[in-house]
N, C-alpha and C positions, 0 to 999 in steps of 0.2 A: 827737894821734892818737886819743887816747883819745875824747875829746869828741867827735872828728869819728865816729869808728865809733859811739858812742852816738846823735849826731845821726841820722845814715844810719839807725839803727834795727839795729846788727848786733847789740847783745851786747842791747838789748833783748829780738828776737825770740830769740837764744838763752835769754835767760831766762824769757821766754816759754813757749818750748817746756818748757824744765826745768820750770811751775810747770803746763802743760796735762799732760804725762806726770807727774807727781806727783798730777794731779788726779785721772788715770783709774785712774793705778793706787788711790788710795782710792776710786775707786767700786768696782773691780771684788771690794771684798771685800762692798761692801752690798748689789751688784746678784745677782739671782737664778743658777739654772747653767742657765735659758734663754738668759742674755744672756752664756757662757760665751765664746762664738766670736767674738762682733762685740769684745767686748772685747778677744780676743788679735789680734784684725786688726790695732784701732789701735792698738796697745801695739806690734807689728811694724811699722807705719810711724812712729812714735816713735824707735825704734830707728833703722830706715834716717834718719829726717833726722839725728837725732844724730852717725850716723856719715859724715854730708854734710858736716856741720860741722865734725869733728874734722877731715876734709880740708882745708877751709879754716883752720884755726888755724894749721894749723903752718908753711906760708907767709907768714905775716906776725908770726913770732917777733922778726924785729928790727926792726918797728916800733914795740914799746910799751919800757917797763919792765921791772926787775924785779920789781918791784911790781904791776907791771901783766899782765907774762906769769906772776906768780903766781895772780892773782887768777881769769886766765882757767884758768890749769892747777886750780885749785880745782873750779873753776865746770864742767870735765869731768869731775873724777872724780866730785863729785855727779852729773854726771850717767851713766856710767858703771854707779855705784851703784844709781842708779832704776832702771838696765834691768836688771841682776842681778837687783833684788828685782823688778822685774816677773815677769821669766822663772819665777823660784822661786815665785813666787805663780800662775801660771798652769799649774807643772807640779803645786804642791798642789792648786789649785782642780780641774783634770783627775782627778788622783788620788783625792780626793773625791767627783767624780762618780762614777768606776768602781766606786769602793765602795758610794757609796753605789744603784747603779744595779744590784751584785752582791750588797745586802744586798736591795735590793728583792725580786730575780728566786728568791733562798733562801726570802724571806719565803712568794713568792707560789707556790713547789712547796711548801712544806711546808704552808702554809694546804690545796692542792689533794690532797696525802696525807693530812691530816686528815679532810677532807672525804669523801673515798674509803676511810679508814678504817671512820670512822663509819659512811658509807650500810653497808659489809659487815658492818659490829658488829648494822646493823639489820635485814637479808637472813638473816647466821645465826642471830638470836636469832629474828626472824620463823618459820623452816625448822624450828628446831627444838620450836619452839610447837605449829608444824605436825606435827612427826614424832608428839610427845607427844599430840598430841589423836587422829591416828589409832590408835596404839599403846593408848592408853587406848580409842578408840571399838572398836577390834579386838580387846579385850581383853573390855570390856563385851560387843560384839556373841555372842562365843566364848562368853562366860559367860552370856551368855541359852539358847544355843542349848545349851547343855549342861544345864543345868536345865530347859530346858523337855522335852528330849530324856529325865531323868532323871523328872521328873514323867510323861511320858507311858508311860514304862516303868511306873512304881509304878502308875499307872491299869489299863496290861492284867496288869500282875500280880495285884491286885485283882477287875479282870475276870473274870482265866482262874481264881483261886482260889476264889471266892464262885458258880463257875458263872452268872452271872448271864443269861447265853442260853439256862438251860433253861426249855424252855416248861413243863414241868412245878410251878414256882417260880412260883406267882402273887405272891406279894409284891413283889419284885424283876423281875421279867419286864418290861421297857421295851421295845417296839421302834423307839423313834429312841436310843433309851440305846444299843442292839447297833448299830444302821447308825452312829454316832457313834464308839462302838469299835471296830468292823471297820475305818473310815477310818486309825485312830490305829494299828492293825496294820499297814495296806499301806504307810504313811509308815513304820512303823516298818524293813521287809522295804525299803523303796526305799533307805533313809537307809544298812543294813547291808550290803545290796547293793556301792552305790559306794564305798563304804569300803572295802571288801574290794579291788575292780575297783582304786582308790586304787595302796593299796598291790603290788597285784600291776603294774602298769601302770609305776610308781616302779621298784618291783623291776629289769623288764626295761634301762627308762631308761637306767638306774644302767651296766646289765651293755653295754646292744647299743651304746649313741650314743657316739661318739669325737668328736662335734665341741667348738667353748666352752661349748655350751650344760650341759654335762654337769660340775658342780660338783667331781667328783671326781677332774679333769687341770684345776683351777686352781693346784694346788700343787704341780706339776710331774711328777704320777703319770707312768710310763709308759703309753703308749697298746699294746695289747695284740694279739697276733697273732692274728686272726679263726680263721686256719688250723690256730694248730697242732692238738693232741693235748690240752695242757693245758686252754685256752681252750674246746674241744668238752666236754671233762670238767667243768668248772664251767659250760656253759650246760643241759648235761644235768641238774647237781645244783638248778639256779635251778628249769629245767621240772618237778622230782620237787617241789621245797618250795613252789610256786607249784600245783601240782594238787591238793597234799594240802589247800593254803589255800579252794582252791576246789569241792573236794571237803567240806570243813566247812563252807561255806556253805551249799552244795547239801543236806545232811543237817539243818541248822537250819530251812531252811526245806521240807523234804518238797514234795509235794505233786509238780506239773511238774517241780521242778529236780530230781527224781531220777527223772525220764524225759530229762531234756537229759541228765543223768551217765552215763547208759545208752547214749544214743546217742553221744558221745563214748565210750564205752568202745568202740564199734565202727568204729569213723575211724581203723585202725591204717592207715597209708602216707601219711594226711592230715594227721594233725596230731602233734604229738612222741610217743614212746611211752610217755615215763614218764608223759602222761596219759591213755593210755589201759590204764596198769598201776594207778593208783593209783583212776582210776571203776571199772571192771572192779570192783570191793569194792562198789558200791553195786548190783549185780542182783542180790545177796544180804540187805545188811546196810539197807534201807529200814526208816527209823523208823515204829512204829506208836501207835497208843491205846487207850487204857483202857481197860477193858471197860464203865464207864459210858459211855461214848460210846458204844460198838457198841449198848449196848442202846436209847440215846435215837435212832439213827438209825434200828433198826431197829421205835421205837413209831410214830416221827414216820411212815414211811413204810407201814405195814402198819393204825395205829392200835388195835393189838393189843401186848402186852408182850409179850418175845422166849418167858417161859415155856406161851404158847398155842398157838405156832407150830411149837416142838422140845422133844424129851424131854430131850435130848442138848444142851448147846451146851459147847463147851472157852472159857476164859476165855482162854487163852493162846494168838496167833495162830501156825498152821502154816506161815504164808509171810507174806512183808508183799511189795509192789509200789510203782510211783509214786506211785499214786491210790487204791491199795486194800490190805486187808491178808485173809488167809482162815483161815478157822475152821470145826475140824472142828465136824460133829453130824452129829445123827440123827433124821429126822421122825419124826410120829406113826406112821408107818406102820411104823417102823423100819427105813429107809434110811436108809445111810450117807450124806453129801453134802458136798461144801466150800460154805461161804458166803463170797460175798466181800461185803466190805462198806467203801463206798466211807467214805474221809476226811471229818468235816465240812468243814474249813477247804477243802478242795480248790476249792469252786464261789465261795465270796466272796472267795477270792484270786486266782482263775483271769486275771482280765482285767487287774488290775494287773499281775500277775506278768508275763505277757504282756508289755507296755508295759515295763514295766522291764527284760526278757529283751531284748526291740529294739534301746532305747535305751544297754543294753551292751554287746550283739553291734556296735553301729556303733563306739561308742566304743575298744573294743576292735581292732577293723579298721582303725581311723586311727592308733591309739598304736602297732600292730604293725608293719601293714604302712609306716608313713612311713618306717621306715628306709630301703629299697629298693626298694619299688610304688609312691611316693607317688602317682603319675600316673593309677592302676586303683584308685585309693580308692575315685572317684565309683561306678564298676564293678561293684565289690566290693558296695559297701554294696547298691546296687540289686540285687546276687544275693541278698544278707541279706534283704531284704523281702520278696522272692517267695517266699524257702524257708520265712521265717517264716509268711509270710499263708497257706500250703498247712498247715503243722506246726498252726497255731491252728485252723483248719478241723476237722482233724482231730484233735486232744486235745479242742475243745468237742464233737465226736460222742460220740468214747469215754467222756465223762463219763456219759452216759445209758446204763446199763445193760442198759434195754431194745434198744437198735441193736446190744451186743454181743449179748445171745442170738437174736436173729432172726440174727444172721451168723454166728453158731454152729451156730444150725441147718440155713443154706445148705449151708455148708462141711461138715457132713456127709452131707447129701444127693450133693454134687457129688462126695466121696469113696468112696460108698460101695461101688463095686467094686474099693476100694483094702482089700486085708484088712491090709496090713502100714500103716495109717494109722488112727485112730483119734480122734475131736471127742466129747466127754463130752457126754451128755444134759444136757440143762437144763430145771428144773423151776420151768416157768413160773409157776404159781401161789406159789409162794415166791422171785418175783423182780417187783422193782421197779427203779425210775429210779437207785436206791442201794443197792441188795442185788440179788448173781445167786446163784443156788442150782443148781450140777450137781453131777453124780455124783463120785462121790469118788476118784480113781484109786490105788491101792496096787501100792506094791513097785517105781515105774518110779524113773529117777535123769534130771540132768540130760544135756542131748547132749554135755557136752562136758565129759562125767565118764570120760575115757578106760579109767582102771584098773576104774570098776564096772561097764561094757559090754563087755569084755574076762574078767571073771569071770563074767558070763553066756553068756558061748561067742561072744559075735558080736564080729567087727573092727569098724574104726572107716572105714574105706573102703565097709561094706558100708553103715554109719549116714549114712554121707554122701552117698552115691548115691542110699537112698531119701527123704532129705530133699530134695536139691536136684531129685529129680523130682516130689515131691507139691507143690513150690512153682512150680517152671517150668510142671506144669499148670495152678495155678492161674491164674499170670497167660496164658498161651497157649492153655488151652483150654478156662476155664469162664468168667474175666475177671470175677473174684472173690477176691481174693486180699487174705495178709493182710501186713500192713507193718510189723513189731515181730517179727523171727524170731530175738529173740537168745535163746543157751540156755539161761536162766531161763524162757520158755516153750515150749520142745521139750523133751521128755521121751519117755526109754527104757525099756523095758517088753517082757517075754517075754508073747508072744502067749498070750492065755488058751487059748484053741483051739487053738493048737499051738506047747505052751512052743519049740521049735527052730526058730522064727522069731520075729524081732524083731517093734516093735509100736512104731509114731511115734504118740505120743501130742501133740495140739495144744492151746496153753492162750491166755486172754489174747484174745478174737477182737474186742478193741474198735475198735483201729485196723484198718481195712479200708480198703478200694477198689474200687470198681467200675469197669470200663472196657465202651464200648459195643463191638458188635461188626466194628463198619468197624477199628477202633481195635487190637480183638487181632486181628484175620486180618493188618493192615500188620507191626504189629510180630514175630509169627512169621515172615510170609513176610521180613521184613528182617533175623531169624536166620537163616533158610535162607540166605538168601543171602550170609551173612558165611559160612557155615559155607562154602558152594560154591564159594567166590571167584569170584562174578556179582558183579561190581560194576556192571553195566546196571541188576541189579535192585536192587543195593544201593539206590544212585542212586533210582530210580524209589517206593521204598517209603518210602524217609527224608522223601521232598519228601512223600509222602503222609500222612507222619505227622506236618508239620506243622516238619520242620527241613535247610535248605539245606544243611550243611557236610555229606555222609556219612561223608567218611573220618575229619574229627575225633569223629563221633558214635560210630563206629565202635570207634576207639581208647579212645576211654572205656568204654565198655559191658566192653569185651576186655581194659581193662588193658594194652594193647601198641602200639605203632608200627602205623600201616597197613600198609607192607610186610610186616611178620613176618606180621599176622595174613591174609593174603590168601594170607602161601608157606605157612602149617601150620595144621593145626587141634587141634593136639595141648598142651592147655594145662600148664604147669609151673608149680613151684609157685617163685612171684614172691621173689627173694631182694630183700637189702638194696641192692644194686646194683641190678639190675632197675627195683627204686622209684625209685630216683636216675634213671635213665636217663630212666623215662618221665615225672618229675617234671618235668624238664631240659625234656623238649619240651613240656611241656606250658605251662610257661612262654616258651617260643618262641611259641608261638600262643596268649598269653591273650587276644588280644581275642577272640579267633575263637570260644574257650570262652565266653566270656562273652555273647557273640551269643547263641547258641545255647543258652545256660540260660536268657537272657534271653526268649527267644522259645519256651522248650520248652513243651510242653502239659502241664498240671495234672500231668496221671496220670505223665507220665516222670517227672517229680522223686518220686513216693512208689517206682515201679519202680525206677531207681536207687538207692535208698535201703534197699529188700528185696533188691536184686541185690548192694549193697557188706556187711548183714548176714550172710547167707548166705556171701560170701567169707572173710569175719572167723570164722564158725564152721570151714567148710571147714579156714581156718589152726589153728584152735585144735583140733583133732582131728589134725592131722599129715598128712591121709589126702591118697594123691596120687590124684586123682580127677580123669579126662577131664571136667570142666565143661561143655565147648561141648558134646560129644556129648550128653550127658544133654537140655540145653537143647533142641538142635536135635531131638531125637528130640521132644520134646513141642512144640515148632514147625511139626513136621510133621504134628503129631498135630492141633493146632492149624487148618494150611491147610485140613484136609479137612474142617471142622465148621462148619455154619452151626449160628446162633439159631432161623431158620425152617426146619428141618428136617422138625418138626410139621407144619406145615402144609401139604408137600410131600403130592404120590400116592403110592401106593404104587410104582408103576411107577420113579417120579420118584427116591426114594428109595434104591431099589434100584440105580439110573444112578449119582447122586448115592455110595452107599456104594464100589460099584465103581471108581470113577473114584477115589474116596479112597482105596482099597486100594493101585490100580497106583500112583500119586503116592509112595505111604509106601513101596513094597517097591522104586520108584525112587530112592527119596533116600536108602534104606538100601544099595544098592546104591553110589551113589555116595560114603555116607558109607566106607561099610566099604575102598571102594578108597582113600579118601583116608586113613583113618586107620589102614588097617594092608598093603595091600597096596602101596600106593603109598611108606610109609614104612619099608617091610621091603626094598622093591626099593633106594628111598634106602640105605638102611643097607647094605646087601646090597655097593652099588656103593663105597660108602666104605669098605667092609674090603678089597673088593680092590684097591680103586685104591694105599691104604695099605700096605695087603702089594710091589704091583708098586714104590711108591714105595721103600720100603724097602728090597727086593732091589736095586732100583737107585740105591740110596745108598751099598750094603754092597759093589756092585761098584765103583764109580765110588773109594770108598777103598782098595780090595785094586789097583784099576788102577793108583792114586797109589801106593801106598807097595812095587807090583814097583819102577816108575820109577822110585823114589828109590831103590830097595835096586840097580837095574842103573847107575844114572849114579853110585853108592859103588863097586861093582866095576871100573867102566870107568876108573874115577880112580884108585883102587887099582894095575892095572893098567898105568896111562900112570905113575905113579909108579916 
């Protein structure tokens, strides 16, 4: 049997198979773990025929031996055996891949964090290369700019110590040396300027912005209540130490900026008070210069030295100004006289100064207002230019000396059947482009020296009335008028001729204005008719002087709402509320304002600016004084006066005067109804209406409380 199943080929091909599956499993330890898979295929058909075969043995167990069913039960478990260790070898060779396929996949992220370490090791080393080279370029840059800023200091110190601009100094005396140093001044005045602006600008920042941008709620500050009490109390203390900063400026540098400090001192409802309590010190406290300068200005411009000119000259000035400072003497003749004598630096700083005045007034307007206008910056700024290009107009006039005494002299001619007004003579021969020489005035005090006008017998209501009329003439009926009425130049004075009337003394007649006369006859008749409450003519005069809105034109000129000023003509004196009030609307209509500055003609912006002076005095005097009357009285005085009067007939003339009489004794008529007959009937009507009011309040309670005291009895009673 044996023999024959070997013949047949049966235990053959079993051993066969036993020596093919021994073969694969030693390859599959040489072959690669590409060939991981095709190897376990045939290693699993190995397996199935094996266990094809163990089927057939055991069916023909009694046809061999013992020997022989040994041999074959051998000849299984070898085989058996090889699939065991096949399996085990296919589940190590598996598990070797995984590792090695897991140590791959570790290798190849941690290579890729290296990688991305690195590049970042070379990004921040790179950045901070970076940081260091600007830090040091920022540092050096810092460090030039401050030495050179220190060198050019030591240059005008040197400058200004060695005199080197006197022409008198031939040795030294360079004129591209001076035009070289005068540059290295106005960089200097630019540079000091913004620095200041800097810091005050930061200041606000610091105090007004609640957004991120504001450094000082990065670490969790509270954000602060705009509203309260506290909060108004420290923006007031910022405005007092920010005025005083800016007031030191203005003092360092003289000249204009203590004409801008002036006129800020009179912008009380416009701009904060504390600065215009802390300028207010400058229309006294104006720096002045040396006496070698007053004399070099007064060689350079006479070509005579000051002792051929005056017996007399005081070394120590009696007043100082924006542009000028004054000093007593006494001519050859022996007349007493002020000399004013204008600043050198004034004229070679004039037009920087200017430019740099501009360029902070905008800067300024952006940092402010972006809190809550951002949107009227553009606006804004375009009013800054106009006001400015009118302001510079007029400070380059004033600078020439000569244009003040010729308007010195007008303005007293034009006043001269004024006795309680008084323009000091000017003695032309002892005045130039840089020196004005009048008369000397003694014993007068400033207007708005309440207690020393009060100790000369006269009130402060009676000082105010006749200021605010020699000025509403000017612009209403001679249209010549002057535009700097703060009371450093109004001065008080007992009439020489008859000490028991006062005596307005006028100083200062540089800044002027002239208006033609189409120009004052609109603008009077456009008083009148605010005064009238005509608003046809209102209307009809505003468009002829050149501006659309009346009723906002209106409300400004008046300080009040359209309606009020149309129901009364009876002006009060404007409380802190008030301000608010009309501040309030007037922010309701700022485009409509801004039109209309935009578009006003030259001469309104110096008129408004003489009209808000003269307010600011009014206030600093106390005096409660009917305004509009005053005004409109010289409005009407105003209607009735032509320029070509002269040149009428006689006849003409005569028509002409009459016609202006009936007008004035008409408008007086209607003023006087509206200001006191009219407002006494009003008052008249509200005490009684008050009184009937009250009687019939005092009944209406005594009705109530029988009826409660008789429905206590009746109840009493039913009890």
């Amino acid at each position: 049997m044996w023999k024959t199943l070997q013949k047949r080929g049966i235990i053959s091909s079993i051993v066969a198979n036993n020596s093919s599956g021994s073969t694969s499993t030693t390859n599959i330890h040489s072959k690669s773990r590409l060939m991981i898979n095709s190897s376990s295929s045939s290693l699993s058909n190995s397996l199935i025929t094996n266990n094809k075969k163990r089927s057939f043995v055991q069916p023909v167990n009694k046809l061999f031996t013992s020997n022989q069913q040994q041999e074959l039960i051998d000849i299984n478990n070898k085989n058996n055996n090889l699939s065991s260790s096949s399996l085990s070898t296919i589940q190590q060779t598996r598990k070797f891949s995984t590792i090695n396929n897991s140590t791959n996949n570790s290798t190849t992220t941690a290579s890729s964090k290296q990688i991305i370490e690195e590049n970042s090791n070379i990004i921040i080393n790179l950045l901070r290369k970076l940081g260091k080279g600007i830090f040091y370029l920022s540092f050096g840059i810092l460090g030039a700019l401050i030495s050179a800023f220190l060198l050019m200091k030591g240059c005008l110190e040197l400058f200004t110590r060695f005199k080197l601009d006197d022409p008198e100094d031939a040795l030294f005396y360079n004129e591209a040396l001076i035009k070289f140093m005068y540059n290295l001044e106005n960089l200097d005045r630019f540079v000091r300027a913004f620095f200041t602006l800097f810091v005050i600008a930061g200041d606000y920042f610091l105090l007004l912005d609640t957004s991120w941008k504001n450094p000082k709620y990065w670490f969790g500050a509270p954000f602060p209540d705009k509203n309260s009490d506290e909060f108004k109390q420290l923006k007031k203390a910022h405005h007092y130490m920010n005025a005083v900063r800016l007031k030191n400026l203005f003092m360092s540098f003289k000249g204009i900026y203590i004409k801008y400090g002036q006129f800020f001192a009179s912008l009380g409802g416009w701009i904060p008070d504390e600065y215009c309590t802390v300028m207010a010190a400058m229309r006294d406290q104006a720096p002045t210069v040396g006496y070698d300068e007053v004399r070099k200005v007064i060689h350079q411009d006479f070509g005579k030295p000051l002792e051929e000119l005056f017996i007399e000259f005081e070394k120590e000035p009696i007043a100082s100004a924006s542009i000028a400072q004054v000093h007593r003497a006494r001519t050859k003749d022996g007349t007493l006289v002020a000399v004013k004598i204008q600043y050198p630096y004034v004229r070679r700083f004039f037009f920087n100064d200017m430019e740099t005045n501009d360029i902070a007034n905008k800067f300024s307007i952006n940092v402010y207002y972006l809190q809550d206008d951002a949107e009227n910056i553009d606006a804004l700024v375009a009013l800054n230019n106009k006001f400015n290009e009118e302001l510079k107009d007029g400070l380059y006039t004033e600078l020439n000396f000569l244009h003040e005494a010729n308007n010195a002299t007008k303005a007293a001619a034009n006043m001269k059947k004024r006795k309680d007004i008084y323009i000091p003579k000017v003695y032309s021969d002892l005045t130039s482009s840089r020196v004005l020489t009048m008369e000397f005035i003694e014993n007068a005090v400033k207007a708005d020296n309440v207690e020393a006008i009060r100790k000369m017998g006269f009130s402060e209501s009676d000082i105010s009335k006749r200021i605010l009329k020699s000025f509403s003439e000017q612009i209403m009926v001679h249209g010549l008028f002057h535009c700097d009425p703060h009371p450093s130049n109004i001065l008080v004075r007992q009439n020489p001729k008859n000490p028991s009337e006062p005596q307005i003394v006028i100083l200062d007649h540089g800044l002027y204005k002239e208006i033609d006369d189409d120009f004052r006859r609109n603008y009077a008749n456009f008083w009148m008719s605010i005064i009238l409450g005509d608003t046809k003519h209102m209307e009809r005069y505003c468009n002829q002087l050149g501006i659309s809105d009346y009723k906002l034109y209106a409300s400004i000129i008046m300080m009040q709402g359209f309606d009020s000023l149309v129901s009364t003509q009876n002006e009060k004196q404007l409380t802190e509320k008030d301000w608010e009030e009309f501040f309030t609307a007037m922010q309701v209509q700022r485009d409509d304002f801004v039109n209309i500055y935009k578009n006003m003609p030259d001469n309104m912006v110096f008129i408004l600016r003489t009209d808000n002076i003269l307010r600011a005095l009014n206030r600093d005097l106390g005096a409660k004084v009917n305004r509009f009357s005053i005004m409109a009285r010289a409005a009407a005085k105003g209607c009735s006066i032509r320029s070509d009067d002269g040149n009428m007939s006689r006849l003409r003339r005569i028509t002409q005067r009459i016609s202006s009489l009936s007008s004035r004794a008409y408008f007086e008529m209607r003023l006087f109804w509206l200001t006191y007959v009219k407002s006494s009937l009003l008052a008249l009507y509200v005490s009684l209406f008050g009184i009937y009011a009250e009687w019939k309040r005092n009944t209406t309670i005594e009705r109530n409380l029988y009826i409660l005291e008789t429905s206590k009895h009746i109840s009493a009673g039913f009890e």
